[in-house]
GUKE-344462 format. One record per atom (N, C-alpha, C): x, y, z. Coordinates in steps of 0.05 Angstrom, whole numbers, plus 5000, padded with zeros to 4 digits. Layout:
N
XYZ ...
***
This chain:
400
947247722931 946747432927 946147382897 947047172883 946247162855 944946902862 943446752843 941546602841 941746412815 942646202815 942445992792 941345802790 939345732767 938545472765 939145282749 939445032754 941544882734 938644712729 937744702705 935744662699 936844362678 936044092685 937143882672 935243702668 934743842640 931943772629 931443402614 929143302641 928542952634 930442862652 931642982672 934742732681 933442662702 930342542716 930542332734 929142232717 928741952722 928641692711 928341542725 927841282726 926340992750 928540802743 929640652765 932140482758 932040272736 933340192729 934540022705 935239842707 935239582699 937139412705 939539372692 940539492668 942839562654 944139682670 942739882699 944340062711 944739882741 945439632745 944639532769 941439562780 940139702772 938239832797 937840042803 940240212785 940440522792 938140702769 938540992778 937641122755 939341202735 939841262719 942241442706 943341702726 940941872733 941442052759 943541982782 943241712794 944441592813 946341512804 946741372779 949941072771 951341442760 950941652757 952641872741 954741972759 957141952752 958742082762 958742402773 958642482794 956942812801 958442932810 961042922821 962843042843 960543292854 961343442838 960543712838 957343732855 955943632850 953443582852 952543452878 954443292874 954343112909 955543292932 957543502920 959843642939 956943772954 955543972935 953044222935 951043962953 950043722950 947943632961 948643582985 950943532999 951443513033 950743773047 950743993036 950144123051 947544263042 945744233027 943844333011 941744253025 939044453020 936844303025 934544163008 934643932994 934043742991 930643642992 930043582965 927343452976 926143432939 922543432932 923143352904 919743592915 919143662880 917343862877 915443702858 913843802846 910043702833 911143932813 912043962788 912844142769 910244152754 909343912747 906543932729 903543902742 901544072746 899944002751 898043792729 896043682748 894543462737 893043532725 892643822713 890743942696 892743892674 894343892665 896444022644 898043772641 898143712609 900743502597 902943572611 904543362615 908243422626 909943482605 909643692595 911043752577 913644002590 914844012568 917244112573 916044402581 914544542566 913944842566 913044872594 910144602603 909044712632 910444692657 913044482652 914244402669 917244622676 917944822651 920044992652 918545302667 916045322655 914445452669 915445462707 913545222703 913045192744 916645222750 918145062739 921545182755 922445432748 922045652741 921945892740 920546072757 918745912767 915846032791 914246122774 913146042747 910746132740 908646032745 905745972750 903945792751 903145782726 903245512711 903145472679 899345442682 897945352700 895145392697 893845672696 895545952705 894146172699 895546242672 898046212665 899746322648 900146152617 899745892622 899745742596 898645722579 898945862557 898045892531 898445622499 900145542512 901445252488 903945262483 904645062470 907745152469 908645282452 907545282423 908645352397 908945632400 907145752417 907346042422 909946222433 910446022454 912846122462 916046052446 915845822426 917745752414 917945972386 915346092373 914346312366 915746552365 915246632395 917146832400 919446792398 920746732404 924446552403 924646662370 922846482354 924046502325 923046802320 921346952335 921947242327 919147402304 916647092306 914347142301 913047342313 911347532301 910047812322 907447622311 906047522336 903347382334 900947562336 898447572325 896847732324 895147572354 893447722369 892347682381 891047382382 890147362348 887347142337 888946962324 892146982325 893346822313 893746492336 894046372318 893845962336 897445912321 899345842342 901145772329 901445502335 902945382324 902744982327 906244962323 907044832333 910144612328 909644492305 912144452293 911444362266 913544172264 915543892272 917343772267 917143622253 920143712243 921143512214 921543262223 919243062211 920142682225 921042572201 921242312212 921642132194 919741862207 917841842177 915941592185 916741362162 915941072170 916640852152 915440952121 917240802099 915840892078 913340682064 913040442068 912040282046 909140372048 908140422086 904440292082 902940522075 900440522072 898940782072 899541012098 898841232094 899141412103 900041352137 895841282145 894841192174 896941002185 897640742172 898940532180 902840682175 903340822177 906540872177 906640922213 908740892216 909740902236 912741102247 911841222267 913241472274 916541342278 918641262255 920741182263 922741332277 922541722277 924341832294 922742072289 922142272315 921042442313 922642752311 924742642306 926942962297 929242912270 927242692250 928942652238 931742572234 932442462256 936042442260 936742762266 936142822284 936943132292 937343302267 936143342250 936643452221 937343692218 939643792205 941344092221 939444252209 939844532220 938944692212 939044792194 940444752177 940744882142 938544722123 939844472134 937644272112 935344292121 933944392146 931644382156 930244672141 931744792143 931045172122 929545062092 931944882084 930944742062 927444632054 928044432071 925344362082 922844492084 922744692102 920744842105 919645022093 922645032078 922145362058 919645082030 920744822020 918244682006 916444632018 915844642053 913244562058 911644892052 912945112058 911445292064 910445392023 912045292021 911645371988 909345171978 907944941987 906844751975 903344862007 904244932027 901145002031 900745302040 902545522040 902145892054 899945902041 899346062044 896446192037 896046382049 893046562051 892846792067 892146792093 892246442097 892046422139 894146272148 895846172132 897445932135 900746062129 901746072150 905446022134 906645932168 908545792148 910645662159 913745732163 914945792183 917045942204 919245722209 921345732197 924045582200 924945582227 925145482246 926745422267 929945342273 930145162294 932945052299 932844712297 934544632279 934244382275 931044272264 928744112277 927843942275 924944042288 925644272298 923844462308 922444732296 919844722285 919944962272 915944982274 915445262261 913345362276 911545462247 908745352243 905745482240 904045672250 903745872231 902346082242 898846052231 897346022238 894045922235 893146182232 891946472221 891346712224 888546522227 886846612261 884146612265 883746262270 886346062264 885445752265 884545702296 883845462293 882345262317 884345162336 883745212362 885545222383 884744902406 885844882419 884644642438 883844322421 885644302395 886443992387 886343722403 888043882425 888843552435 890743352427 893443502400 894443382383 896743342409 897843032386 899642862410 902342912393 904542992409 907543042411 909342752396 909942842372 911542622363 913042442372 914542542391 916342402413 914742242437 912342322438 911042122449 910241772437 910341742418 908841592403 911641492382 914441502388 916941352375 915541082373 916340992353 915940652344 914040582348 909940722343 907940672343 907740772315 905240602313 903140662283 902340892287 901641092275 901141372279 897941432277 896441252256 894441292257 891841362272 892841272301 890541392316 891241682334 894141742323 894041992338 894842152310 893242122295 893542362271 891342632277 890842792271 889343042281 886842992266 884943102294 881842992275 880543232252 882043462258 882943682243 882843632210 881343702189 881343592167 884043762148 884444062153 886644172145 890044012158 889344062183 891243952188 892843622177 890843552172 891343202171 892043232143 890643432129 891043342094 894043532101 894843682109 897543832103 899443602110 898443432133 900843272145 901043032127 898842952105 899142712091 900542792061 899642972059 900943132028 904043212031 904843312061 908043402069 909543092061 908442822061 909742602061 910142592031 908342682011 909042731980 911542941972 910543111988 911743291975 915443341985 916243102012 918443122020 920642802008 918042572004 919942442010 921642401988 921642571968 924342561944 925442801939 925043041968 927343231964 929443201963 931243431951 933643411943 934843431977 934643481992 935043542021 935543212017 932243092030 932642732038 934142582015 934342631993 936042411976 939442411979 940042651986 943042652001 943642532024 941042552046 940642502074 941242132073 939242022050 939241722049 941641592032 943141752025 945541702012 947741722030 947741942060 950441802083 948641702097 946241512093 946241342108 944141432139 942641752131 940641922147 938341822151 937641862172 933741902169 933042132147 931142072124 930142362121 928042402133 928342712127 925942872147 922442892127 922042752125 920442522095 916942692104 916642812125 914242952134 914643132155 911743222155 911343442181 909243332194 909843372225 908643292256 907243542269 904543652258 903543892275 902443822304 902843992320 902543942348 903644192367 902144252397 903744342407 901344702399 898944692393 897944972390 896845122413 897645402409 896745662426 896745912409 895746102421 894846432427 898046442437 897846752440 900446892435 900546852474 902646832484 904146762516 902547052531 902046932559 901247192574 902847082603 905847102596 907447122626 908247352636 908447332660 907947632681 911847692670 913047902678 915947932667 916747952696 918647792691 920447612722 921647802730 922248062731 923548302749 921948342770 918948422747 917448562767 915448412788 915548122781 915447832801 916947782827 919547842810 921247782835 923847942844 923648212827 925148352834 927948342833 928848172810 931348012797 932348152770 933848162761 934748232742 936347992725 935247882713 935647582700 936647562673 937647202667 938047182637 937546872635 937946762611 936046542612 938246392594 939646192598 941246042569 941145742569 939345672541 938845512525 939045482494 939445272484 939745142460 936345252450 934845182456 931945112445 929945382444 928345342425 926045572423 925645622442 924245362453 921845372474 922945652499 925545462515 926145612534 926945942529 928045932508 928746212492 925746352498 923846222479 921346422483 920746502513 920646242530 919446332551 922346572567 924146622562 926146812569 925447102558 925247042533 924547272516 921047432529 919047342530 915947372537 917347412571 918547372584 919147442616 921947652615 921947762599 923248002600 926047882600 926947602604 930247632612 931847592597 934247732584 936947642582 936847412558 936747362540 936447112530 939547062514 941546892526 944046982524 944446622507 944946742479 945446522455 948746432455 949246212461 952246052458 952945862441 955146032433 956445812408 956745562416 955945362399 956145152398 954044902418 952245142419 948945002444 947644862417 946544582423 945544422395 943444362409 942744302435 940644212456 940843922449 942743732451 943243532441 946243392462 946543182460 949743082480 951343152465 950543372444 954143462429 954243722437 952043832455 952444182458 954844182473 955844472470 958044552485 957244642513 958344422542 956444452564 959244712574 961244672566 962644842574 961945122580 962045192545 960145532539 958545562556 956345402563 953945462565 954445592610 956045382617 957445552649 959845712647 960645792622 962046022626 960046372612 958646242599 956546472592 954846522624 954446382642 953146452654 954346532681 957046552689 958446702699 958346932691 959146952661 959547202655 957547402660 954947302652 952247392660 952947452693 953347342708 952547462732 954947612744 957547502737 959947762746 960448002738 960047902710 961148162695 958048332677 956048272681 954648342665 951948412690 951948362716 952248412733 949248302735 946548192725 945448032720 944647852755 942347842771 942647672793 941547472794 940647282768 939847162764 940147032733 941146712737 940646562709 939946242711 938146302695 936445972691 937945842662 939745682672 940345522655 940145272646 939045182620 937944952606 939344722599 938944502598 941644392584 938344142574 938644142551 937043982535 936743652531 940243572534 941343392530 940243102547 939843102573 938342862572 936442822578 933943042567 930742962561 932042762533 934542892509 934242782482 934442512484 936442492504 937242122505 934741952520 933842142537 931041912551 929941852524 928242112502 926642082481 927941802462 931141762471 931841582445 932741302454 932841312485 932741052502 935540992505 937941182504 939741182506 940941212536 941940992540 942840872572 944741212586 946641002568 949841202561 950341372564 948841472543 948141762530 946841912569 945341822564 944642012589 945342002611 946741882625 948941832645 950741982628 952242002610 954242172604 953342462604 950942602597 949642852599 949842922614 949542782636 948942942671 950642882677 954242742676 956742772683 957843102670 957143052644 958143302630 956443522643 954243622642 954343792659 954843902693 955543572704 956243662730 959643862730 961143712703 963743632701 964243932690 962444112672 962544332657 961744592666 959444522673 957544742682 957844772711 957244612732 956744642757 958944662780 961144562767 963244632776 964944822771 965444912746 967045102732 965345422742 963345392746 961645582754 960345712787 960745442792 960445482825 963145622838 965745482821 967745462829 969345842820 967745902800 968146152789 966946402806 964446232812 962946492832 964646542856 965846362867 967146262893 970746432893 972146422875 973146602864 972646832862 971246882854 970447242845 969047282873 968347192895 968147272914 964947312930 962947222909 959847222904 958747002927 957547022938 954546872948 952346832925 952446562929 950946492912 948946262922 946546242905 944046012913 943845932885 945045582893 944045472863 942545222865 940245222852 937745062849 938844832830 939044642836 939844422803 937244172807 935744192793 933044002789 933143952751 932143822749 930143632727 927843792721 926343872705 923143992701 921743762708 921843422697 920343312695 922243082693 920142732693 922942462686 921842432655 924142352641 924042322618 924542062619 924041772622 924441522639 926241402605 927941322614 928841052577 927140862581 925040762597 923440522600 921440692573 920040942573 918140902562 918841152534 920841312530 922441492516 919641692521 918141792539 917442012538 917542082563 915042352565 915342522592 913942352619 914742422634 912042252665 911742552681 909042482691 909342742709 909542692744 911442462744 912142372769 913542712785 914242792812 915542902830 918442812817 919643162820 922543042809 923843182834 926943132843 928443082853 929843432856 930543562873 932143792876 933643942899 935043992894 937944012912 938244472915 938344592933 937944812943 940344852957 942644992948 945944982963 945645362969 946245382990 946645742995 949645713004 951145892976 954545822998 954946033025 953046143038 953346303054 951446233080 950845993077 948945753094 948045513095 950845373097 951145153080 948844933109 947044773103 945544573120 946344253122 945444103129 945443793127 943543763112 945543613087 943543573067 943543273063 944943203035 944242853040 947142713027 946642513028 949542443019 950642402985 947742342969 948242392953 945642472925 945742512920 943642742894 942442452878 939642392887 938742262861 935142182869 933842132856 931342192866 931242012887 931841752897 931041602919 931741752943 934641882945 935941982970 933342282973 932642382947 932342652957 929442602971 927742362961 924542252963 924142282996 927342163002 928042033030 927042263055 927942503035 928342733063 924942763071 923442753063 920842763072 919243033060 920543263043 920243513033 919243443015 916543583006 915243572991 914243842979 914343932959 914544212936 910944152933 908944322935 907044092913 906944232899 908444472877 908844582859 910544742862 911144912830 912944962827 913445262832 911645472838 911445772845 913045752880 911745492889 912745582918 915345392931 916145322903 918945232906 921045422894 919645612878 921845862875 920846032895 919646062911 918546292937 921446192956 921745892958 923645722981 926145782967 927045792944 929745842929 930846152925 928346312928 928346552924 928646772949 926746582965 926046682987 924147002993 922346942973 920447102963 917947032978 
***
């Protein structure tokens, strides 16, 4: 039996009236998705507990079957690992994204106009960091280039348990009251606005017409990851494929497979193709009985309030991934169990996370059930199944 999870990160959402009434989940074209939910078993899970922010990290956690309240350490830690940081025990790592805030008012009074800078590629972001890290390293302090808009602080011995708030939470607010009460931190984040907004990076950026990446957003700190390694959990032999640190790290820290694809941006331009033909490959030919696969794309469009955009995400991966792959296993002759859920809703009403119950669909092609007629959080609310987390919704998928 191989084991997949189609992991479609932010895609429930609360209806719209742009969408009739629908969610983007529901108005999305699904074939594939709808084919797997008639006979699937059906129902919605509690990914985040009420101890813990809904963030991406605690919520990728619990759909993996980890409990993020014994195991969660922060996020930067695990995005950390990904970029290939060896963290000292006493080391505090933080997220560090390249934004873009208004220019005219003082510091407090600017306002968070995009919290990834216009997705700012990764070359010009090297740029970037390589002048922030040159303007504060020191002998507790350096700063770790990432992917895109995403990149990582190492604190040797710093202060843990902030409370700092996630850029993407706070799009098109005054920033001032969620600046860090942190006196290092705050002066690095007010001085990064000198020292960026007339790089040679941003003055090309504002010349086609870019966001520049004009500051740094610290947030997101932990101690080095303490996750159990998913073999000896569950007795799987696994691989993990995503665009992003985060999920990378938490693949990398759980022993699995961390299988990198050309042309993954974690964005509606990744290649959803690659990303279900890499993960065939993983389980036919590379023989692998397990892969958790990411697709980034419409948490980005909830964060940017993009209708479209995310109704087109979750077509493209029904249209790429879930079919080309189901349809591959089915071919090659495999039994397979594939999980396709959301971590969390990423709503376009409010462009951030909620830690509402999300929606998930359980297909065994070797036991197919009455499932529902069609895949979207109202139908799945309907069945009466209730997850209240996320360890013993991989016990039900796993059957562990």
């Amino acid at each position: 039996m191989k084991y997949i999870v189609m992991l479609c990160d932010g895609m429930a959402d609360y209806p719209l009236k742009e969408l009739n009434g629908k969610t983007p989940m529901a108005a999305a074209f699904k074939p594939n998705m709808e084919r797997l939910a008639k006979k699937a078993t059906a129902g919605i899970v509690k990914t985040v507990p009420e101890s813990l922010n809904p963030g991406s990290d605690v919520a990728n956690l619990s759909a993996m079957g980890y409990d993020p309240v014994s195991c969660y350490t922060g996020r930067s830690p695990l995005e950390a690992m990904s970029i290939g940081i060896d963290m000292a025990p006493d080391d505090i790592a933080f997220r560090c994204n390249l934004v873009t805030l208004s220019d005219d008012e003082p510091f407090e009074k600017k306002v968070m106009a995009d919290y990834s800078a216009q997705e700012i590629t990764t070359a010009e972001a090297a740029e970037i960091i390589k002048a922030v890290n040159e303007a504060f390293e020191n002998d507790i302090i350096k700063f770790y280039s990432g992917v895109s808009y995403r990149h990582c602080m190492i604190w040797h011995k710093g202060p843990n348990g902030l409370g700092l708030t996630p850029p993407h939470d706070i799009s098109d607010r005054v920033i001032g009251e969620y600046l860090p009460k942190n006196d290092t931190l705050l002066g690095m984040m007010k001085k990064s606005y000198d020292v960026l907004k007339n790089h040679p990076v941003n003055i090309e950026r504002k010349k086609r017409g870019l966001n520049p990446a004009n500051a740094i957003w610290l947030w997101g700190e932990g101690t080095r990851p303490a996750i159990p390694n998913f073999k000896e959990m569950f007795g799987l032999k696994g691989s993990v494929i995503s665009a992003v640190d985060l999920i990378k790290g938490i693949g990398i820290t759980a022993g699995l497979d961390v299988i990198n694809v050309e042309g993954a941006t974690g964005n509606i331009t990744t290649n959803f193709a690659n990303k279900g033909k890499a993960a065939l490959k993983s389980l036919v030919e590379n023989g692998n009985d397990y892969v958790y696969i990411h697709v980034e794309a419409p948490d980005e469009c909830g964060h940017r309030g993009e209708i479209d955009n995310k109704v087109k995400s979750i077509e493209l991966i029904d249209r790429d991934i879930v079919g080309p792959l189901t349809k591959g296993l089915e071919e090659a002759g495999e039994d397979y169990t594939i999980m396709v859920l959301p971590d969390h809703p990423t709503p376009i009403s409010t462009k951030t996370h909620a830690r509402d119950a999300v929606p998930f669909i359980i297909y065994r092609s070797n036991e197919p059930v009455e499932g529902i007629d069609t895949f979207s959080e109202e139908a799945a609310a309907k069945t009466g199944l209730y997850i209240p987390n996320g360890p013993e919704l991989s016990r039900l998928f796993l059957r562990k």
